[in-house]
C-alpha positions in Angstrom: 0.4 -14.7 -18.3 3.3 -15.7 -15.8 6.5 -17.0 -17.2 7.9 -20.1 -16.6 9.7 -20.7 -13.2 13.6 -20.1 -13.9 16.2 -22.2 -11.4 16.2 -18.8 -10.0 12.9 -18.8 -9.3 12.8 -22.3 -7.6 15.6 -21.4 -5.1 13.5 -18.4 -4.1 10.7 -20.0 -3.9 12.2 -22.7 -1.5 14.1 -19.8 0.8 10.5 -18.2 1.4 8.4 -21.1 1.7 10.7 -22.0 4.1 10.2 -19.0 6.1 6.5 -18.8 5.7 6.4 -22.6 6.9 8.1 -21.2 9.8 6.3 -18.4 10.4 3.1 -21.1 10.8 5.0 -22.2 14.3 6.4 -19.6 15.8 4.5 -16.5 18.1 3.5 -13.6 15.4 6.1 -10.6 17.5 8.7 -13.3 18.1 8.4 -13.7 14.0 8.3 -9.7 13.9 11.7 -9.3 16.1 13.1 -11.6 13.7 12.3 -9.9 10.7 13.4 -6.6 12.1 17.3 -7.8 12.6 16.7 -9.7 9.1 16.1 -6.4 7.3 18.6 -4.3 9.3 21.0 -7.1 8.0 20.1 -6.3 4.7 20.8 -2.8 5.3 24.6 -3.4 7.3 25.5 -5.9 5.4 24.0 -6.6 1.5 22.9 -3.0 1.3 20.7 -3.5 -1.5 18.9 -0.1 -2.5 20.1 1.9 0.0 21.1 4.8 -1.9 17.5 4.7 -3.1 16.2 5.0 0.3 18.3 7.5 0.8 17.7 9.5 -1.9 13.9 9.2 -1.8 14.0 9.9 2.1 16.5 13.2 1.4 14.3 14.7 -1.3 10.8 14.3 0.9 12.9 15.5 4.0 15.0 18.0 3.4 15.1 19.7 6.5 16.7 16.7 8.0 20.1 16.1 9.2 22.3 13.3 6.6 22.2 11.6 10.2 18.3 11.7 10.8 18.3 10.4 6.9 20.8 7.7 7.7 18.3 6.4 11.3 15.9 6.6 9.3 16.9 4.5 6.0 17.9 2.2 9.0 14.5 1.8 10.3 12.8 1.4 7.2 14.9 -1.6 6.2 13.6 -3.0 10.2 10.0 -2.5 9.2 10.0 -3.8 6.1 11.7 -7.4 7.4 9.2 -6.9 10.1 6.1 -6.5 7.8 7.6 -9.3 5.5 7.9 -12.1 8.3 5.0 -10.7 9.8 2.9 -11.6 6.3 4.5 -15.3 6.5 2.8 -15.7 10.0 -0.7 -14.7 9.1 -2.3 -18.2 7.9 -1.1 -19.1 11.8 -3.1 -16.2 13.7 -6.5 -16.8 13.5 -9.6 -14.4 13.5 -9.3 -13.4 16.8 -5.4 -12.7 16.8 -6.2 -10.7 13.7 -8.7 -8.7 16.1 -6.2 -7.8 18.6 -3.1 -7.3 16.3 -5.0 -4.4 15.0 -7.2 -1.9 16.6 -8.7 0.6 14.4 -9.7 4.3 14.6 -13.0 5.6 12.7 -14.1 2.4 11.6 -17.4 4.0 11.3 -17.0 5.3 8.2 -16.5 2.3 6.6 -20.0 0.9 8.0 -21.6 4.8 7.1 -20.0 3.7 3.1 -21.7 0.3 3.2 -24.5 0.5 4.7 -26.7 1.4 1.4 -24.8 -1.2 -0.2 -22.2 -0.1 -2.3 -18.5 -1.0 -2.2 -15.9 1.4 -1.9 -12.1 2.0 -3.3 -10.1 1.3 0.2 -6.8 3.4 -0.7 -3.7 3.0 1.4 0.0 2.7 0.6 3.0 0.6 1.0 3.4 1.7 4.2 3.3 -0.8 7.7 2.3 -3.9 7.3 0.1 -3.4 4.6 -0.8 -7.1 3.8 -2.0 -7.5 7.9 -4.3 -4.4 7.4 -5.9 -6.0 4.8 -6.3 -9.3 6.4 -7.3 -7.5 9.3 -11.0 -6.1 7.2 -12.1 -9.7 7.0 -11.4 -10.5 10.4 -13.9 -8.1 11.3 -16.5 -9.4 8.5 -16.1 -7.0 5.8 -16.0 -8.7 2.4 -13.0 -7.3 1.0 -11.5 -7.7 -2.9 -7.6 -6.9 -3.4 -6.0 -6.0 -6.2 -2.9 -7.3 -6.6 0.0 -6.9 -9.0 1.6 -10.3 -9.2 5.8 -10.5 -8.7 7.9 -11.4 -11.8 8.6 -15.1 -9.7 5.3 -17.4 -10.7 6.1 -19.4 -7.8 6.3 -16.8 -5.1 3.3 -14.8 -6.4 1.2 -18.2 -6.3 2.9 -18.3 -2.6 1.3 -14.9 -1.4 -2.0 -15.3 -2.8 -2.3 -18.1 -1.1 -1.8 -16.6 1.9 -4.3 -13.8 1.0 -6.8 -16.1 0.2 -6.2 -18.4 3.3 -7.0 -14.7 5.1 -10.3 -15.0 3.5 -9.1 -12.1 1.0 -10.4 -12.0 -3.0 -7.9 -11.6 -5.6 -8.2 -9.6 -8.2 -4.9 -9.5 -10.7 -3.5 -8.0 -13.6 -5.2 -8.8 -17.3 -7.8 -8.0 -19.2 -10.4 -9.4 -16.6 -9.2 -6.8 -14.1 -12.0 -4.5 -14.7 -15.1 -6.6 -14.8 -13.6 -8.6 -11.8 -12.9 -5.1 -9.7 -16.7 -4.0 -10.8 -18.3 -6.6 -9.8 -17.0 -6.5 -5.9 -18.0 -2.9 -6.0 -21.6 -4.2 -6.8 -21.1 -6.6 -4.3 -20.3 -4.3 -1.3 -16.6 -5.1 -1.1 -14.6 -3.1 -0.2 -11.9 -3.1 -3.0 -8.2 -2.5 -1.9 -5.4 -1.2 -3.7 -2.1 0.0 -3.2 -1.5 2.8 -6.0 2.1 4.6 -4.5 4.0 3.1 -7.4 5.3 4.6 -10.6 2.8 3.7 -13.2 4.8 4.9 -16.0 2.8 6.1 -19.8 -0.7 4.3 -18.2 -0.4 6.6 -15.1 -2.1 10.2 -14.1 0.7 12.6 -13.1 0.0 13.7 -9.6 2.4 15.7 -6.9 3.6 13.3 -4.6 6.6 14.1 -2.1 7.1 17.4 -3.2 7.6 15.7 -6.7 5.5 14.8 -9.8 4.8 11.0 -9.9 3.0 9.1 -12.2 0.0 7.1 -10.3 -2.6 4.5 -11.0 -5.4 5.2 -12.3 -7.3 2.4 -10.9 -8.5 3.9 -7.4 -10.5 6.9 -8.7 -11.2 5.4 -12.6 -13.0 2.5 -10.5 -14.8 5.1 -8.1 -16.0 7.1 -10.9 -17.3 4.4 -13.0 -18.9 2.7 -10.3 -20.1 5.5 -8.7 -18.4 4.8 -4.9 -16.5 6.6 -2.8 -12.5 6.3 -2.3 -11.5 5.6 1.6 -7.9 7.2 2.1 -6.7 4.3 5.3 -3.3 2.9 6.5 -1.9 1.3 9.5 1.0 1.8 11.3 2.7 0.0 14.1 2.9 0.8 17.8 5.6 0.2 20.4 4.6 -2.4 21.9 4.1 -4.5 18.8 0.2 -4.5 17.5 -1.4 -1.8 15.2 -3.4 1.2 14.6 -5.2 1.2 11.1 -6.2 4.4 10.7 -9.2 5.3 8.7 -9.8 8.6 6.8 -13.0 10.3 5.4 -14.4 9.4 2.2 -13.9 11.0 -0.9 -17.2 11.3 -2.9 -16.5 11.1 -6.5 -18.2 13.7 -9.0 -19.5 11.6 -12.6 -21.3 15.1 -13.3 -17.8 15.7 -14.5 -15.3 15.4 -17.3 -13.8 11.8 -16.6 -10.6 12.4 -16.9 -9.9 15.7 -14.6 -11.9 13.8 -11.6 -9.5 11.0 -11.7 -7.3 13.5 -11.6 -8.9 15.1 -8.9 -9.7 12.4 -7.0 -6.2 10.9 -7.4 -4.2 13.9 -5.9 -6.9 13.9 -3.0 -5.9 10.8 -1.4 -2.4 11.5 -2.9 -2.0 14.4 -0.7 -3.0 12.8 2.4 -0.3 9.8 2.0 1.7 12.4 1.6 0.8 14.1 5.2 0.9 10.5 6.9 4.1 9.2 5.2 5.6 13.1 6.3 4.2 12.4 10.1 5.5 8.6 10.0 8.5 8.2 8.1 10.3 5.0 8.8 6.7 2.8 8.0 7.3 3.9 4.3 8.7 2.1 1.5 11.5 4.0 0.3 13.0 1.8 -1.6 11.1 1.5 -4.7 12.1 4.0 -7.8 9.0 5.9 -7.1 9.8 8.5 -9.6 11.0 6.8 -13.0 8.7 8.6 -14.9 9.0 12.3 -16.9 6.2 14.1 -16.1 4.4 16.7 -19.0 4.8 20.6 -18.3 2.8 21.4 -17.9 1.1 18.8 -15.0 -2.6 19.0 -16.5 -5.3 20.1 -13.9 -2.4 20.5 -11.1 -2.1 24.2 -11.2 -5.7 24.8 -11.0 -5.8 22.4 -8.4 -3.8 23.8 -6.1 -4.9 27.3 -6.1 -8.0 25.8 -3.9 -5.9 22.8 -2.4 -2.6 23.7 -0.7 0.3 21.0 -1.0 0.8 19.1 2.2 4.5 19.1 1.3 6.1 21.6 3.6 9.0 22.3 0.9 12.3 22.6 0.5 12.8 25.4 3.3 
């Protein structure tokens, strides 16, 4: 249940309705440009979790120069205010906007997935403008569910699902509803969306991430092997002149013929490892800043070991 809105809440509320109101008006890359200088701001000037960046971006990297991490902390700050501002112009693009903002690769695969009616798990991570690839399914006329994790301001989370919703996007949050609601798109032939690349603390399945051991949601592969759909590893990342590729992976099949708990595990570091081989290739689209790692892992990791005698670690390593 969400908390009452704080005077804290209010004011933030007002700052990004304003900006979301604005972003209604004015073209979608003029919006972009603006949200690029806005985050680089926030990296010159207010600084706010730069050392995490940092930190995050020296550990997966560490064959790079402190000045290669410092360019690229830099641009992540850019895409993020980019992909923020870019969000806040959606309900102004249209279907056909949507279209040309974002031109995908292997999109087959999603109709080979759908076409005997089920749904599928689509998996991708905080990484480009995340919210516009979603959007960018229903554009194309794929029903599509999203689970989303609400933020701690009432007001702002009601903001962004509206937005979502505008986009033509089902919402599917947090509570004890989560589960039947999430199940039921899968029946439907949704595709179901979620964004799992954050620390999931005691309720998580330890997987290597990053050349580190991160807790994960469950939710992707529990869902896949419950329901009995496949998982479909995706992300999209922006070009140079502006628009997108979404990129589109092969499915994973789950396996119910066995023990629950080491397929989500299996099926968890699957797509795991391949964010970790994008995010390695595209650096600057991730989200660096969150505390990805909060979490103490077991040793040791159960199921990784065995894992990886068959499944080599896209992580290149320390060397």
């Amino acid at each position: 249940m969400d908390r009452k809105p704080t005077f804290k809440h209010r004011l933030e509320f007002l700052g990004l309705g304003f900006v979301f109101l604005l972003g209604r008006s004015l073209p979608r890359h003029t919006f972009v440009r603006l949200g690029a200088a806005l985050g680089r701001f926030v990296h010159d000037v207010l600084g706010t979790r730069k050392e995490v960046a940092r930190d995050n971006l020296q550990r997966a990297l560490p064959s790079r120069s402190p000045e290669e991490i410092d360019r690229l902390v830099r641009l992540t700050y850019a895409q993020l205010g980019g992909s923020l501002l870019e969000f806040a112009s959606l309900p102004g693009m249209g279907r056909q906007k949507l279209i040309e903002a974002v031109r995908f690769e292997n999109l087959e695969e999603i109709d080979r997935v759908l076409a005997d009616g089920r749904g599928a798990m689509l998996v991708t991570a905080h990484f480009g403008s995340w919210e516009l690839f979603g959007a960018s399914f229903v554009a194309r006329g794929y029903p599509t569910t999203s689970f989303v994790k609400r933020q701690k301001n009432p007001l702002v989370a009601d903001l962004q699902d509206d937005i979502r919703r505008r986009a033509g996007i089902e919402i599917v949050t947090e509570g004890p509803a989560v589960a039947k609601g999430v199940l039921r798109a899968l029946k439907n032939g949704h595709l179901v969306g979620i964004l799992p690349d954050q620390d999931a603390r005691r309720h998580g399945v330890f997987v290597e991430f990053l050349g580190r051991v991160a807790s994960t949601f469950k939710g992707p592969a529990f869902f896949a092997y419950r329901a009995g759909v496949p998982i479909i590893p995706s992300y999209v990342r922006r070009e140079a002149d502006g628009n997108h590729v979404a990129v589109i992976l092969d499915a994973i099949e789950p396996d119910t013929s066995r023990d629950q708990d080491e397929e989500v595990f299996r099926l968890t570091q699957a797509y795991t490892d391949l964010m970790t081989a994008w995010i390695l290739e595209h650096p600057e689209h991730y989200f660096w800043v969150h505390r990805r790692f909060k979490s103490t892992p077991p040793d040791p990791v159960p199921y990784l070991e065995e894992y990886r005698r068959d499944h080599p670690s896209p992580w290149p390593g320390p060397g």
